[in-house]
C-alpha positions in Angstrom: -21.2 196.9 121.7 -21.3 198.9 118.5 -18.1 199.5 116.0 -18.2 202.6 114.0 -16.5 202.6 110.4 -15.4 205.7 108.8 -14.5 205.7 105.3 -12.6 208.7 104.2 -12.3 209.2 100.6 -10.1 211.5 98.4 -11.0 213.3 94.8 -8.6 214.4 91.8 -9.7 216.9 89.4 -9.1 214.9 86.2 -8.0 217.6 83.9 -8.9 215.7 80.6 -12.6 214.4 81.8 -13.0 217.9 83.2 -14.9 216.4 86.6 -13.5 215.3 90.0 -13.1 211.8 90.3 -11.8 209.7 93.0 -7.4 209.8 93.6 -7.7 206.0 92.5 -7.5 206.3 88.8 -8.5 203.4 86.6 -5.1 202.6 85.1 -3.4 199.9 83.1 -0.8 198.6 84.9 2.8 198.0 82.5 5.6 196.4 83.5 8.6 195.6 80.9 12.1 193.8 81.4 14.7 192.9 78.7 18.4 192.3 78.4 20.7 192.5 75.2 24.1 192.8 74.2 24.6 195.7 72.0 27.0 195.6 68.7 28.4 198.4 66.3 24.3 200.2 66.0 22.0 201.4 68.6 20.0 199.1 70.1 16.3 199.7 71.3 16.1 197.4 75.0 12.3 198.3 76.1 9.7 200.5 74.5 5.8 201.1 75.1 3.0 202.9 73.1 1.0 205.3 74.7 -2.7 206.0 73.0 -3.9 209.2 72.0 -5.2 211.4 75.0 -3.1 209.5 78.0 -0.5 209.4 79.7 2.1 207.1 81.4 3.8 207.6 84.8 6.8 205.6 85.2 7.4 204.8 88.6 10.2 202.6 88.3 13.5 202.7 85.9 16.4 200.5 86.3 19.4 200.3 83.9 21.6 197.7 84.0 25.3 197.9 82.5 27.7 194.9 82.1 30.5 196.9 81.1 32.0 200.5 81.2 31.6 203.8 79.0 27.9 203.2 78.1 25.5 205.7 76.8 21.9 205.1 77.4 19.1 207.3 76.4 15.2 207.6 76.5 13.7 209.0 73.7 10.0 209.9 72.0 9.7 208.3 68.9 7.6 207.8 65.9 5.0 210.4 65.0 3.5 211.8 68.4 -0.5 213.0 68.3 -1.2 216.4 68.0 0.5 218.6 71.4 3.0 215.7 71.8 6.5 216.3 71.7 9.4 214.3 70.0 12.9 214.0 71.1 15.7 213.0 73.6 14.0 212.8 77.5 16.6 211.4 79.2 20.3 210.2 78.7 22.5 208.3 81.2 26.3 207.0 81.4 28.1 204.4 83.3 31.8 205.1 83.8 32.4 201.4 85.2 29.6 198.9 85.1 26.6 198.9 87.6 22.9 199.5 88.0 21.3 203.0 88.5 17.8 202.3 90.0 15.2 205.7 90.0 12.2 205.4 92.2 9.1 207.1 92.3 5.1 206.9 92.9 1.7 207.7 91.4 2.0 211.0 92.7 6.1 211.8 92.0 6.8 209.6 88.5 10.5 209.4 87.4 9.2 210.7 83.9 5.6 211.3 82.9 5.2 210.9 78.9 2.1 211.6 76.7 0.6 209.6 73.9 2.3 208.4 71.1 5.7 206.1 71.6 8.8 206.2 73.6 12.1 204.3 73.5 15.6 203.2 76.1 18.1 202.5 74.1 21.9 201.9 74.0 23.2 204.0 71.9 27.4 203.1 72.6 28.9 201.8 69.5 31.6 199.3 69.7 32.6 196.3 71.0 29.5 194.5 72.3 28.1 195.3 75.8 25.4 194.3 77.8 22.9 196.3 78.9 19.4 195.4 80.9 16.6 197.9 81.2 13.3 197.5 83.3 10.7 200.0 83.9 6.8 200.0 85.4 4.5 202.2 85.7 1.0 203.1 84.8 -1.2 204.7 81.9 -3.8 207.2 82.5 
């Protein structure tokens, strides 16, 4: 009795290396998490810095809201490398409180961001509100 294996495998033109290399990318793997209760100023919940020449794929976003009529955003920050863009990506409100959960993969992020820094912050001012943020995903 013989058993035949057949290994299949899959190459990505990496753009930046300018060669084909295989679809399994060697990544660093980030994963944040952090709750806080928000006063009269914006308040940065989770933030990551990206090196020079990569990029991050966030496959996973949650935001978290323990009370209504907060404003969230997502935001580049600092002084981006050369070709990077600075500015507002993304901005989110909760009419009542909740949880709005975005999904995505390797191959369709939630938001793809290029070196330099990025920020989610509450930026409701008032009376103090919660507000949880969480997000994954992986560097290039």
């Amino acid at each position: 009795m013989s058993v035949e294996i057949k290994v299949e495998r899959k190459e990505l033109f990496d753009w930046r290396k300018k060669e084909w290399v295989d679809e399994l990318l060697p990544t660093l793997s980030v994963s944040r998490a952090n709750k806080v209760r928000g006063t009269n100023t914006t308040v940065t919940a989770g933030s990551h810095r990206i090196g020079p020449g990569s990029s991050f794929l966030m496959t996973y976003l949650s935001i978290q809201s323990g009370s209504p009529g907060l404003w969230w955003s997502l935001t580049r920050e600092g002084t981006p490398y050369p070709g990077e863009q600075r500015g507002t990506v993304d901005v989110g409100y909760f009419e009542s409180k909740g949880v709005e959960t975005r999904l995505g993969d390797i191959k369709s992020p939630v938001h793809t961001l290029g070196g330099g820094s990025f920020r989610i912050r509450l930026i409701t001012p008032g009376s103090a509100k919660d507000f949880g943020v969480a997000f994954e995903g992986i560097e290039l």
